[in-house]
PQR file of N, CA, C, O and H, with PARSE charges and radii, in Angstrom:
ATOM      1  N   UNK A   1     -49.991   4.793  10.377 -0.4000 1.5000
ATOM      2  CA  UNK A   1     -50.554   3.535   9.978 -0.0000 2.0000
ATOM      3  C   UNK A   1     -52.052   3.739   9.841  0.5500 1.7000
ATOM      4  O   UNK A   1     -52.648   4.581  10.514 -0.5500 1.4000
ATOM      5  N   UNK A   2     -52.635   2.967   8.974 -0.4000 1.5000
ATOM      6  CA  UNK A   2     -54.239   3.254   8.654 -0.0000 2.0000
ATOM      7  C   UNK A   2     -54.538   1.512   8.607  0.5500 1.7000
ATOM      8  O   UNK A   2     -53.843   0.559   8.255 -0.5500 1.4000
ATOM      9  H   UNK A   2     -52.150   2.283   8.427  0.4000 1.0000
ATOM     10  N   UNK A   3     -56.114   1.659   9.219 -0.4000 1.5000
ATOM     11  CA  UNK A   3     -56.893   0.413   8.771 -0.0000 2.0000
ATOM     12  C   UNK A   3     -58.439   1.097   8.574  0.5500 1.7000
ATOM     13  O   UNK A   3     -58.728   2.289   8.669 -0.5500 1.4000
ATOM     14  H   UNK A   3     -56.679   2.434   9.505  0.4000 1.0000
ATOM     15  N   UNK A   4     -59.276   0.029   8.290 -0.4000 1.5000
ATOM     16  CA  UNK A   4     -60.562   0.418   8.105 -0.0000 2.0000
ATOM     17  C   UNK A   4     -61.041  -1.070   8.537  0.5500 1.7000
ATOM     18  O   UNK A   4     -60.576  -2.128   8.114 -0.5500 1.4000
ATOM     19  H   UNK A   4     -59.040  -0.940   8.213  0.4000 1.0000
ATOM     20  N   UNK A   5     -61.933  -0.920   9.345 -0.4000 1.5000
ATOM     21  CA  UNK A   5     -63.382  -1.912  10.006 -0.0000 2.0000
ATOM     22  C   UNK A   5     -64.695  -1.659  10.005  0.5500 1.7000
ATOM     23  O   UNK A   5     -65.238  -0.595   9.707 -0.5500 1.4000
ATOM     24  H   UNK A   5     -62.311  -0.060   9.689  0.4000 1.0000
ATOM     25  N   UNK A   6     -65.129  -2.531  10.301 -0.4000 1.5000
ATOM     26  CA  UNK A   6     -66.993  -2.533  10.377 -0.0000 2.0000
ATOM     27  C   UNK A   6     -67.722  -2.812  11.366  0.5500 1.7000
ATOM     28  O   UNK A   6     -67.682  -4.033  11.514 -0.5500 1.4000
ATOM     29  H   UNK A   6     -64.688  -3.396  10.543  0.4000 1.0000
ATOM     30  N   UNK A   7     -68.358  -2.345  12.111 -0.4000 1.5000
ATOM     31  CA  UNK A   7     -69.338  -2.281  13.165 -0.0000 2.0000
ATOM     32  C   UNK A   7     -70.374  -2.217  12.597  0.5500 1.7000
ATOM     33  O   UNK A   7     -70.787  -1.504  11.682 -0.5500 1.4000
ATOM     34  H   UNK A   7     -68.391  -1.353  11.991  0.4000 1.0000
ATOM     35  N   UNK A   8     -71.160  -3.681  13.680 -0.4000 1.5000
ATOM     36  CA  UNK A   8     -72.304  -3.805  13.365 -0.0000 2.0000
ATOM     37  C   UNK A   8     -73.154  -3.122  14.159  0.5500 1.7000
ATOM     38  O   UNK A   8     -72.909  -2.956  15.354 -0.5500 1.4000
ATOM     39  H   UNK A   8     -70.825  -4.260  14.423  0.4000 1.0000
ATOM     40  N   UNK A   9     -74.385  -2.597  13.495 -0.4000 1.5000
ATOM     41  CA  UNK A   9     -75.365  -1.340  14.208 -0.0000 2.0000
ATOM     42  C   UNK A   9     -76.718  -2.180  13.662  0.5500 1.7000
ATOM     43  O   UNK A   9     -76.970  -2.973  12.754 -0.5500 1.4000
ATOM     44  H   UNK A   9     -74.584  -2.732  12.524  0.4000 1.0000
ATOM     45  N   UNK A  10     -77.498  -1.467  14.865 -0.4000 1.5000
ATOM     46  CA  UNK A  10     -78.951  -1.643  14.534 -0.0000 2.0000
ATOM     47  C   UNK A  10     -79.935  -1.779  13.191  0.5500 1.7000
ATOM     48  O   UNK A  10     -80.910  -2.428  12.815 -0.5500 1.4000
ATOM     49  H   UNK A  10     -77.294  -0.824  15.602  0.4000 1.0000
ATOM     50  N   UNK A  11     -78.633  -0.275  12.510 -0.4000 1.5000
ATOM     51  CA  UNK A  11     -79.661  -0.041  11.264 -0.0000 2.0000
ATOM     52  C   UNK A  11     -78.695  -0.529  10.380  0.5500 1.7000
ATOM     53  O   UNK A  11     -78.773  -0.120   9.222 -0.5500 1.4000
ATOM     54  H   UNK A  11     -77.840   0.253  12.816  0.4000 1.0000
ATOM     55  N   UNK A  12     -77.674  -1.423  10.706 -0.4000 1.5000
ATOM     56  CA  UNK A  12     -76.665  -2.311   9.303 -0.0000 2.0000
ATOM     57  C   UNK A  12     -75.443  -1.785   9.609  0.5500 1.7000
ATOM     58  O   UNK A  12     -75.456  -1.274  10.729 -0.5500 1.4000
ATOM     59  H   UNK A  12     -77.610  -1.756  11.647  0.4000 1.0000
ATOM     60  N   UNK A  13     -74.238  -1.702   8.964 -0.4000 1.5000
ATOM     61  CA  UNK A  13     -73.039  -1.465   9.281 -0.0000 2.0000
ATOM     62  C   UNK A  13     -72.432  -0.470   9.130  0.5500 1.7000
ATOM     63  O   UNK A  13     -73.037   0.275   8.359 -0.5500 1.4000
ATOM     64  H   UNK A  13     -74.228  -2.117   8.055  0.4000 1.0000
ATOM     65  N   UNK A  14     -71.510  -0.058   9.485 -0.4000 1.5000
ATOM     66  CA  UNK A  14     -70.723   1.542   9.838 -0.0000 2.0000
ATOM     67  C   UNK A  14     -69.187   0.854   9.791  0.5500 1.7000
ATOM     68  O   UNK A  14     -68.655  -0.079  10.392 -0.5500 1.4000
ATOM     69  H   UNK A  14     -71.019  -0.663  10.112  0.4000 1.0000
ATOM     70  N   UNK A  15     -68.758   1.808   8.761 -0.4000 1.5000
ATOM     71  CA  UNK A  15     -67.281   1.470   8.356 -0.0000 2.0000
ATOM     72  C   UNK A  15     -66.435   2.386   9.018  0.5500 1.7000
ATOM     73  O   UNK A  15     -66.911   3.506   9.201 -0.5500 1.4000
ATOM     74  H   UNK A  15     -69.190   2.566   8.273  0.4000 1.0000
ATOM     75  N   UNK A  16     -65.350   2.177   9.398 -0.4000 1.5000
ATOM     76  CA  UNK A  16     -64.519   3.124  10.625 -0.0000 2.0000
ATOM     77  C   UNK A  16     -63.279   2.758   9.772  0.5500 1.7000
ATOM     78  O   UNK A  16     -62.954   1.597   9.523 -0.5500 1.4000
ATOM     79  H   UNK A  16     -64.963   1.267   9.250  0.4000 1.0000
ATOM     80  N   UNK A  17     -62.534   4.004   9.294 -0.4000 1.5000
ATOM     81  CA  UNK A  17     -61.196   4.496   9.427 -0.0000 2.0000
ATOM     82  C   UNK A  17     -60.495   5.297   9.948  0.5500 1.7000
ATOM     83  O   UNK A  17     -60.814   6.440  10.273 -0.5500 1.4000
ATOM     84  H   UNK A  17     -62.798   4.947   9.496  0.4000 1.0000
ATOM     85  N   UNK A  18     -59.158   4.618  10.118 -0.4000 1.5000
ATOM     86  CA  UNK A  18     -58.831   5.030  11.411 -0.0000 2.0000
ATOM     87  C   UNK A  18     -57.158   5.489  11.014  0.5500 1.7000
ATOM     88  O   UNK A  18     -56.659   4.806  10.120 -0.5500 1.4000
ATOM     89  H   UNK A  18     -58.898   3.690   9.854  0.4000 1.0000
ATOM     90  N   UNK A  19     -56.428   6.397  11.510 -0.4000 1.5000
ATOM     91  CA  UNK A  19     -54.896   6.732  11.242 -0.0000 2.0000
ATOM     92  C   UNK A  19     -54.192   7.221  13.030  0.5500 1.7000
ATOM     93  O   UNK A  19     -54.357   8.117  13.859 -0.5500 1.4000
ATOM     94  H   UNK A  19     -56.833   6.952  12.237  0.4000 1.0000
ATOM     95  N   UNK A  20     -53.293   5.847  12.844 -0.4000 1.5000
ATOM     96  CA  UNK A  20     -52.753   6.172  14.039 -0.0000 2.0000
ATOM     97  C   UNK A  20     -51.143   6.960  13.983  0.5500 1.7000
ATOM     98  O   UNK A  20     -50.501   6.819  12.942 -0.5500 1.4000
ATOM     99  H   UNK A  20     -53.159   5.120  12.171  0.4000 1.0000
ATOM    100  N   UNK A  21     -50.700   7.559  14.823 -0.4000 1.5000
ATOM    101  CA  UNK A  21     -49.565   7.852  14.618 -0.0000 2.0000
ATOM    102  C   UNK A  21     -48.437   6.572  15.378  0.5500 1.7000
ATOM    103  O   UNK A  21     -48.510   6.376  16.591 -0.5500 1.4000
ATOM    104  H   UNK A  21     -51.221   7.673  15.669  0.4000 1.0000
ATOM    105  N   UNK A  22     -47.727   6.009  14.758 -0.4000 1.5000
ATOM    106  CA  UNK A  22     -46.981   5.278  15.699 -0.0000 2.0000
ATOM    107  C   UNK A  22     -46.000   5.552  16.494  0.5500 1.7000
ATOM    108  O   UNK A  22     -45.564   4.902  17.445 -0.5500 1.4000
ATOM    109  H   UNK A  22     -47.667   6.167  13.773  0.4000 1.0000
ATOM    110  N   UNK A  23     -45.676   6.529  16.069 -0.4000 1.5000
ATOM    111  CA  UNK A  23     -44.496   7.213  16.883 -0.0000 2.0000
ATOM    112  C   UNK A  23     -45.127   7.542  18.539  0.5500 1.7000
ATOM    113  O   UNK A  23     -44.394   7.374  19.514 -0.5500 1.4000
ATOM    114  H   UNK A  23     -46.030   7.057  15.297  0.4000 1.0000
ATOM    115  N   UNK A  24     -46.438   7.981  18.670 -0.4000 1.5000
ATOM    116  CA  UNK A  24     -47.002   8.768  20.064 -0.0000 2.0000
ATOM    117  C   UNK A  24     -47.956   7.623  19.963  0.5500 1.7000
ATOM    118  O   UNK A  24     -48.828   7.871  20.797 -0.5500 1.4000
ATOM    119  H   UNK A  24     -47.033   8.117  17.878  0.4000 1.0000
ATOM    120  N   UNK A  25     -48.197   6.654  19.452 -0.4000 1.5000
ATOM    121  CA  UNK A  25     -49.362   5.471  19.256 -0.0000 2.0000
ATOM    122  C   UNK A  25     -51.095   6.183  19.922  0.5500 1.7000
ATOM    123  O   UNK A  25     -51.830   5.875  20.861 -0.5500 1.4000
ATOM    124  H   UNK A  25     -47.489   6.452  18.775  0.4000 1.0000
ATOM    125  N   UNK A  26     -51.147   7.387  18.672 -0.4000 1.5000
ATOM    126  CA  UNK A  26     -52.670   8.221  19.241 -0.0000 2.0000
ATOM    127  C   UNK A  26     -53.125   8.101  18.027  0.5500 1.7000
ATOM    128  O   UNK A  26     -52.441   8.249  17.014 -0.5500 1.4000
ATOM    129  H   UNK A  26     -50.550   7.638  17.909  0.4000 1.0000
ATOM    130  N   UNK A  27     -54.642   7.746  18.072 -0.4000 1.5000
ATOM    131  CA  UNK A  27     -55.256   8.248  16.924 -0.0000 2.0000
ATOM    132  C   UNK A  27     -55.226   9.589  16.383  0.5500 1.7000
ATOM    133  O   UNK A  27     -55.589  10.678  16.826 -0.5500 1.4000
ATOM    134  H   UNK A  27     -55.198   7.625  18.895  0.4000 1.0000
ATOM    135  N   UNK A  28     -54.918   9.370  15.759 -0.4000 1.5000
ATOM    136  CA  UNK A  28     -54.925  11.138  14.879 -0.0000 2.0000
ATOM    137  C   UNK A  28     -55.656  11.321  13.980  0.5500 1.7000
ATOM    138  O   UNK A  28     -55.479  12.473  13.583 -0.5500 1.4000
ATOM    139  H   UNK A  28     -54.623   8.485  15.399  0.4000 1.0000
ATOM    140  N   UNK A  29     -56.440  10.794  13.387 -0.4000 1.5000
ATOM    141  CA  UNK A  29     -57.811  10.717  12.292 -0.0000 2.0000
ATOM    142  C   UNK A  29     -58.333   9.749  12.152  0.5500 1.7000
ATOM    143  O   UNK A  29     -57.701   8.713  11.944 -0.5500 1.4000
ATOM    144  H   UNK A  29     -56.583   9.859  13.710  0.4000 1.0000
ATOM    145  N   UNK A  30     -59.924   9.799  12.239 -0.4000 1.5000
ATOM    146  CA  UNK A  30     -60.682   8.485  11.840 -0.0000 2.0000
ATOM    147  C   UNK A  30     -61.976   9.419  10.992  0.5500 1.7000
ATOM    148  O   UNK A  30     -62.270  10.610  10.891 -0.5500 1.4000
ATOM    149  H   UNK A  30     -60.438  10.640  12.408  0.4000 1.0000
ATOM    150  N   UNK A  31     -62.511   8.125  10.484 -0.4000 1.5000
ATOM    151  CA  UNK A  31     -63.925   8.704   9.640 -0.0000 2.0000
ATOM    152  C   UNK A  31     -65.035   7.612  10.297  0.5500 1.7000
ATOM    153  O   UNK A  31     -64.573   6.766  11.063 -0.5500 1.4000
ATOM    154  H   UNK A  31     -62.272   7.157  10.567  0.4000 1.0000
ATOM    155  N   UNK A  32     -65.988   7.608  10.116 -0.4000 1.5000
ATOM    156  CA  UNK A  32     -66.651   6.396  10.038 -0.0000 2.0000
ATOM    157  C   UNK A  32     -68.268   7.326   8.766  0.5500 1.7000
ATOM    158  O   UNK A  32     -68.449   8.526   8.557 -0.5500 1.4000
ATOM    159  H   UNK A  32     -66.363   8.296   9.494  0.4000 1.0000
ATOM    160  N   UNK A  33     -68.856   6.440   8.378 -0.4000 1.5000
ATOM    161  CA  UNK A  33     -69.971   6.445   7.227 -0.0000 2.0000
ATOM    162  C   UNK A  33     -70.706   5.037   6.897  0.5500 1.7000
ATOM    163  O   UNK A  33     -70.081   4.008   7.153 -0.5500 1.4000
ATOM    164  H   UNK A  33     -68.709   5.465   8.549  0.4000 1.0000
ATOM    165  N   UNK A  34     -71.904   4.953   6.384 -0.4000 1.5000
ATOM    166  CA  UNK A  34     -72.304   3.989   6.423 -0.0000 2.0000
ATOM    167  C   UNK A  34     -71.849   3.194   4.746  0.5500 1.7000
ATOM    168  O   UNK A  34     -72.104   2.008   4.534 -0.5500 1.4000
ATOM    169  H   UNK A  34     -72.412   5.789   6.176  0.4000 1.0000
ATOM    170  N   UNK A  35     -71.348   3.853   3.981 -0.4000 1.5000
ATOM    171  CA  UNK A  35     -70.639   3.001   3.166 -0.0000 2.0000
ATOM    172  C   UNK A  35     -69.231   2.721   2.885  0.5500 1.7000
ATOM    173  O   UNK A  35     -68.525   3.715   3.057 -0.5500 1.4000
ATOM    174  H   UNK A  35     -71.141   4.816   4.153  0.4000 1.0000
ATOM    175  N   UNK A  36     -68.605   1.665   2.504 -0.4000 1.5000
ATOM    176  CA  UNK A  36     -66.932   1.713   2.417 -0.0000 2.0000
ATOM    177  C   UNK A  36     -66.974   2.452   1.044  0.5500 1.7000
ATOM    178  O   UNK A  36     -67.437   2.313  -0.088 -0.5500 1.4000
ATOM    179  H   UNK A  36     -69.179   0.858   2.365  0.4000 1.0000
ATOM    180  N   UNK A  37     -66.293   3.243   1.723 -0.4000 1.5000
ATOM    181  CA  UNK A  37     -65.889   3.973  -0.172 -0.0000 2.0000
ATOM    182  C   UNK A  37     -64.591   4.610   0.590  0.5500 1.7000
ATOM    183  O   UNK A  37     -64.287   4.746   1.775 -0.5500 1.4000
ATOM    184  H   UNK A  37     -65.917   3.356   2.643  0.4000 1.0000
ATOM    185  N   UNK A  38     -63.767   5.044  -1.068 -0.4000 1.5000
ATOM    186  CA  UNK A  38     -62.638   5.804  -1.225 -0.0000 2.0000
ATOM    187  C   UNK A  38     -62.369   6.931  -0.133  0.5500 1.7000
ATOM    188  O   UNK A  38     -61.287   7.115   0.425 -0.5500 1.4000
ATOM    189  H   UNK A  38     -64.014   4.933  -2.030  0.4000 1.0000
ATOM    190  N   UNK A  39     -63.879   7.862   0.136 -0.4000 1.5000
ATOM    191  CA  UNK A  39     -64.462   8.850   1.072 -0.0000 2.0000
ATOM    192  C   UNK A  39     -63.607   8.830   2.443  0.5500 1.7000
ATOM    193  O   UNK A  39     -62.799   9.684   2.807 -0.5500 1.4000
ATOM    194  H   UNK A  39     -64.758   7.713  -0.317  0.4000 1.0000
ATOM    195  N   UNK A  40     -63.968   7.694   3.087 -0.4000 1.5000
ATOM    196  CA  UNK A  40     -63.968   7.678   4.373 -0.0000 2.0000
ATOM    197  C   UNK A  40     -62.627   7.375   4.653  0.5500 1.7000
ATOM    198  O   UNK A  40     -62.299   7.414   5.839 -0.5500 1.4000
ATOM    199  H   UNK A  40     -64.625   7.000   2.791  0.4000 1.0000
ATOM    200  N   UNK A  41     -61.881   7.114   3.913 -0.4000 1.5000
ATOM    201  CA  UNK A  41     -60.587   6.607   4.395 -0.0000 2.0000
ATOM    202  C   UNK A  41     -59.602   8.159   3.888  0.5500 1.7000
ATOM    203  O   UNK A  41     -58.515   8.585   4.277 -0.5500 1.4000
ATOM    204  H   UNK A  41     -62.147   7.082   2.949  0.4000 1.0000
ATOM    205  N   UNK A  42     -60.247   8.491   3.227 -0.4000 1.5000
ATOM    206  CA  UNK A  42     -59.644   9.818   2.443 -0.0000 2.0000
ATOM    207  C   UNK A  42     -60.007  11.378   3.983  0.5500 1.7000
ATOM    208  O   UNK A  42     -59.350  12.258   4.538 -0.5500 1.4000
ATOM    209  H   UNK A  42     -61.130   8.145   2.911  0.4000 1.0000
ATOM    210  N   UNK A  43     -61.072  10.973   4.006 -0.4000 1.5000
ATOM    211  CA  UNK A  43     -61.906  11.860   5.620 -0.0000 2.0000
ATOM    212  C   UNK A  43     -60.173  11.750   6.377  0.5500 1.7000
ATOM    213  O   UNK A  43     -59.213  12.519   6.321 -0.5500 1.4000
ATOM    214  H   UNK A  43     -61.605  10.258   3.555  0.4000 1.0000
ATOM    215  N   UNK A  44     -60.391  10.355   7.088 -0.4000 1.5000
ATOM    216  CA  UNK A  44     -59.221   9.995   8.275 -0.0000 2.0000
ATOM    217  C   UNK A  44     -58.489  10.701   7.785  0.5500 1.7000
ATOM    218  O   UNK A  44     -58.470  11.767   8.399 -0.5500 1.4000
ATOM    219  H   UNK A  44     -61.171   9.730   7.133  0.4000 1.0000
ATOM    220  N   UNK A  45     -57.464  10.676   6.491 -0.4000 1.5000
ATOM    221  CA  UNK A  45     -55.975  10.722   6.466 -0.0000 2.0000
ATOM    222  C   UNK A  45     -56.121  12.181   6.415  0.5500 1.7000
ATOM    223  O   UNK A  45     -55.133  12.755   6.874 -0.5500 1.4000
ATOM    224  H   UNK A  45     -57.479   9.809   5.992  0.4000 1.0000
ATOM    225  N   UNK A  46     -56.936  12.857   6.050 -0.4000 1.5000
ATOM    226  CA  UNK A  46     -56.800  14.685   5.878 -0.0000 2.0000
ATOM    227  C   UNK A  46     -57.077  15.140   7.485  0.5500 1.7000
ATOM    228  O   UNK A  46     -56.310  16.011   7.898 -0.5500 1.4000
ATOM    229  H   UNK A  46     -57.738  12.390   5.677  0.4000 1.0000
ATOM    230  N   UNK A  47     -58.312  14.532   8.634 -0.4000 1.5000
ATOM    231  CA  UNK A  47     -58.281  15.193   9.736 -0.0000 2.0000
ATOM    232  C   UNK A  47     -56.914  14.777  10.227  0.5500 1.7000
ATOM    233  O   UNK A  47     -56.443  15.592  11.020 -0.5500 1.4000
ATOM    234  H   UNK A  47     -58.935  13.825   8.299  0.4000 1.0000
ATOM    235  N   UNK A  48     -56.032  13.570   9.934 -0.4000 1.5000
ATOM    236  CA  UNK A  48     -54.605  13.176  10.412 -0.0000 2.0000
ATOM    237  C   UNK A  48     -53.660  14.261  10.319  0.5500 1.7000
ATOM    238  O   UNK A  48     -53.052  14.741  11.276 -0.5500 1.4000
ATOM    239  H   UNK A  48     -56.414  12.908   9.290  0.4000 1.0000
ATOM    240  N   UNK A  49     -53.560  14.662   8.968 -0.4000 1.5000
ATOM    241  CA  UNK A  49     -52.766  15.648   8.322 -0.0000 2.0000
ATOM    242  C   UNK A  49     -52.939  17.165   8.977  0.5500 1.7000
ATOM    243  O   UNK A  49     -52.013  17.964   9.116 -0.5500 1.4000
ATOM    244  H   UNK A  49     -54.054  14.272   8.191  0.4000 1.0000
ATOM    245  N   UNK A  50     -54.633  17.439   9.431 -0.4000 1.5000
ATOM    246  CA  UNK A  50     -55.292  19.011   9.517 -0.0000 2.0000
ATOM    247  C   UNK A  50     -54.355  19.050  11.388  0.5500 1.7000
ATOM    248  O   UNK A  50     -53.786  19.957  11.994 -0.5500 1.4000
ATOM    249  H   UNK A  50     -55.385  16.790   9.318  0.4000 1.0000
ATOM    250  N   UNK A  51     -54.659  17.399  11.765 -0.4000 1.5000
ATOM    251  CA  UNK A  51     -54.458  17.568  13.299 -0.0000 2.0000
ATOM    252  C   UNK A  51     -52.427  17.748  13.702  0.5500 1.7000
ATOM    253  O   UNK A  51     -51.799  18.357  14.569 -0.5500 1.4000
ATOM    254  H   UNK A  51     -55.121  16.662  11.272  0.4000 1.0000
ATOM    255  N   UNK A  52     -52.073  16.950  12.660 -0.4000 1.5000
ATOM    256  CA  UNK A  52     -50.648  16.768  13.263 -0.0000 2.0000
ATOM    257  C   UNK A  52     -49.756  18.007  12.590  0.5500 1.7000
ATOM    258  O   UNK A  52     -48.781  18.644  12.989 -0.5500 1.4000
ATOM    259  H   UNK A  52     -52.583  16.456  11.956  0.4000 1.0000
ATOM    260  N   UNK A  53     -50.572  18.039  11.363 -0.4000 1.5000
ATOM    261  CA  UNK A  53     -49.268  19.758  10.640 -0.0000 2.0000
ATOM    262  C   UNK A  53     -48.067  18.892  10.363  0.5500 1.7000
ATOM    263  O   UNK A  53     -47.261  18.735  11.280 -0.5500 1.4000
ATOM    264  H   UNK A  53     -51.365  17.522  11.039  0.4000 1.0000
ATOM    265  N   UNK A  54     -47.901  18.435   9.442 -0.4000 1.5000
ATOM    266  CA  UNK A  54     -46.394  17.608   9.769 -0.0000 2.0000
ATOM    267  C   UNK A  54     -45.506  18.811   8.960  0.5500 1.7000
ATOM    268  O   UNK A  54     -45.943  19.194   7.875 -0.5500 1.4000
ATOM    269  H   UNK A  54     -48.556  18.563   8.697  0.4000 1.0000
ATOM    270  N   UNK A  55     -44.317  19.372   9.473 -0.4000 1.5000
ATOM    271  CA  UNK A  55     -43.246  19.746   8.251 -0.0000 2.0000
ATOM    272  C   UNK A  55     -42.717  18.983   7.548  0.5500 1.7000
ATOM    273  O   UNK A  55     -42.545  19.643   6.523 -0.5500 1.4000
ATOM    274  H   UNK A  55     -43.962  19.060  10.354  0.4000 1.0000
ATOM    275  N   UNK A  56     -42.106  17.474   7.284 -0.4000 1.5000
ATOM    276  CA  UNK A  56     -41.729  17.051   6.955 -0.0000 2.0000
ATOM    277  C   UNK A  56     -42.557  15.943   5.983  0.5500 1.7000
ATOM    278  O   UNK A  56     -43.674  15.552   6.319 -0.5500 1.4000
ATOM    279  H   UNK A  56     -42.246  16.938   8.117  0.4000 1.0000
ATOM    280  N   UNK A  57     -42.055  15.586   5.035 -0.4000 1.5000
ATOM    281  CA  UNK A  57     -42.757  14.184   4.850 -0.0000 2.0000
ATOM    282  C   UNK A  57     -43.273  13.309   5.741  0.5500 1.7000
ATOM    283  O   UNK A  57     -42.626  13.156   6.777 -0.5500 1.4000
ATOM    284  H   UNK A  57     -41.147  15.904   4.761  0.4000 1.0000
ATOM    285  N   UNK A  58     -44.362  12.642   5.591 -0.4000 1.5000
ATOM    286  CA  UNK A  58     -44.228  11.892   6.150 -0.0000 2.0000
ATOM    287  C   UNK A  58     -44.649  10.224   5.404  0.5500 1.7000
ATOM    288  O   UNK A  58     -44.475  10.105   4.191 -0.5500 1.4000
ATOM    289  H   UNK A  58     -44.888  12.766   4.750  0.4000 1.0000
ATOM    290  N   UNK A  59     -45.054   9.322   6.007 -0.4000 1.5000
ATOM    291  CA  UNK A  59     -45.046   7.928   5.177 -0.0000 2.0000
ATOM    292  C   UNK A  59     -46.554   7.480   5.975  0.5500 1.7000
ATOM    293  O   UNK A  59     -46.827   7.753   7.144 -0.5500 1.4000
ATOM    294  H   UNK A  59     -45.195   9.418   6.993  0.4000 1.0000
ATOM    295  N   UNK A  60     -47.145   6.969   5.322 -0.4000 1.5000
ATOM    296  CA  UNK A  60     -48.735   6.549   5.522 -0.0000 2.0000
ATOM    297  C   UNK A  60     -48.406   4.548   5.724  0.5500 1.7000
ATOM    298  O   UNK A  60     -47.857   3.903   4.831 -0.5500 1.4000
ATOM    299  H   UNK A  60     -46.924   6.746   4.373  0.4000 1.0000
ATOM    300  N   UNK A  61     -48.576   4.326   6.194 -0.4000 1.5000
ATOM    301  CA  UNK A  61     -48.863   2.298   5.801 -0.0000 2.0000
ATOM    302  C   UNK A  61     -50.082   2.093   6.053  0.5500 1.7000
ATOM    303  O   UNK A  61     -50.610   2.678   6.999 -0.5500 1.4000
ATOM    304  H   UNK A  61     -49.021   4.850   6.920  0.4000 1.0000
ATOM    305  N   UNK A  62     -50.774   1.228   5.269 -0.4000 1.5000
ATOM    306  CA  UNK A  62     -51.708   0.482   4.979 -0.0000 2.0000
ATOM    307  C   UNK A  62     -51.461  -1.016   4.464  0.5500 1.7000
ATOM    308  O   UNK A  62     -50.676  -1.478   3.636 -0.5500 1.4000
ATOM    309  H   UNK A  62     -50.345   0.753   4.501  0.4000 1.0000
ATOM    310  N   UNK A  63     -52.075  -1.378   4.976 -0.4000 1.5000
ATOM    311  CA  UNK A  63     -51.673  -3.454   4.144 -0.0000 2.0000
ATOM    312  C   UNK A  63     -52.505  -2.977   3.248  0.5500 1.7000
ATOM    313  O   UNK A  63     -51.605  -2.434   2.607 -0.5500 1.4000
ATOM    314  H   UNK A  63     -52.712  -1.003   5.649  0.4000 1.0000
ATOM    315  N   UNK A  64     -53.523  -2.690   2.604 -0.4000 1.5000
ATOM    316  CA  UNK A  64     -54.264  -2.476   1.433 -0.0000 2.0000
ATOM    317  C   UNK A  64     -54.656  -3.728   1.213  0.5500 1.7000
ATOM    318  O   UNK A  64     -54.534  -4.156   0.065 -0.5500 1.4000
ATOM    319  H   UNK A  64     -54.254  -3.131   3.125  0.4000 1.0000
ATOM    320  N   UNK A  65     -55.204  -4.582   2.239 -0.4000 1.5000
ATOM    321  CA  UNK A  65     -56.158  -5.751   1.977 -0.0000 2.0000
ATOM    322  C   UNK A  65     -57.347  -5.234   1.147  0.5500 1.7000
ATOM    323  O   UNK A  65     -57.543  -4.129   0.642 -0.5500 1.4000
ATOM    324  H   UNK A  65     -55.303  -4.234   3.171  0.4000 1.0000
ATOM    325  N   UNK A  66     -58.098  -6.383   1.156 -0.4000 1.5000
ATOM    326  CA  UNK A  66     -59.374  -6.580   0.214 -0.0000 2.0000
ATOM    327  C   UNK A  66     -60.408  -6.808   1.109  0.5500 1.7000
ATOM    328  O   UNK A  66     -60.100  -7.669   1.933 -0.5500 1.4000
ATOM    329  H   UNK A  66     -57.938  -7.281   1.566  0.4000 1.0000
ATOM    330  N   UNK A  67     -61.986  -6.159   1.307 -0.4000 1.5000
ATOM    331  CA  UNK A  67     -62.914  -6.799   1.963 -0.0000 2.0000
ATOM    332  C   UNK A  67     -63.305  -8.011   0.955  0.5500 1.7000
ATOM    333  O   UNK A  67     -63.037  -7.739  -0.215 -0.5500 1.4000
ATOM    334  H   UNK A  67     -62.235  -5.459   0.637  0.4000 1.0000
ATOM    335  N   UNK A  68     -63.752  -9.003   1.115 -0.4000 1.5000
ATOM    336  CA  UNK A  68     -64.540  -9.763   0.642 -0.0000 2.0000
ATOM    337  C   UNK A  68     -66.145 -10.297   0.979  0.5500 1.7000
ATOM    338  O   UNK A  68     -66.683 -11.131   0.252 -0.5500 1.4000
ATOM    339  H   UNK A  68     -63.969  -9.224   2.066  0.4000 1.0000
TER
END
């Protein structure tokens, strides 16, 4: 499962993505950067992938909301 949030900082905001595994409910990849872009969510899901090695397929979820 993946989401992405925003923390507010001193010097403006820091976007955090994050990929949990649900099966062992551990983070297994996050990014954070000071802009939301494609980047940071792309960061998470590859250290997810570098950390867990999956053999098999596996299935990603995201709600794929909208910031506004």
């Amino acid at each position: 499962m993946s989401d992405i949030t925003y923390i507010r900082t001193l010097e403006g905001f820091a976007y955090l993505a994050v990929v949990i595994d649900l099966y062992s409910r551990r983070v297994v990849g996050w990014s954070m950067q000071s802009r939301q872009t494609t980047d940071v969510v792309l960061q998470a899901l590859h250290m997810a992938v570098w950390r867990r090695k999956p053999k098999q397929p596996v299935l990603i979820h995201s709600d794929q909301g909208s910031q506004s």
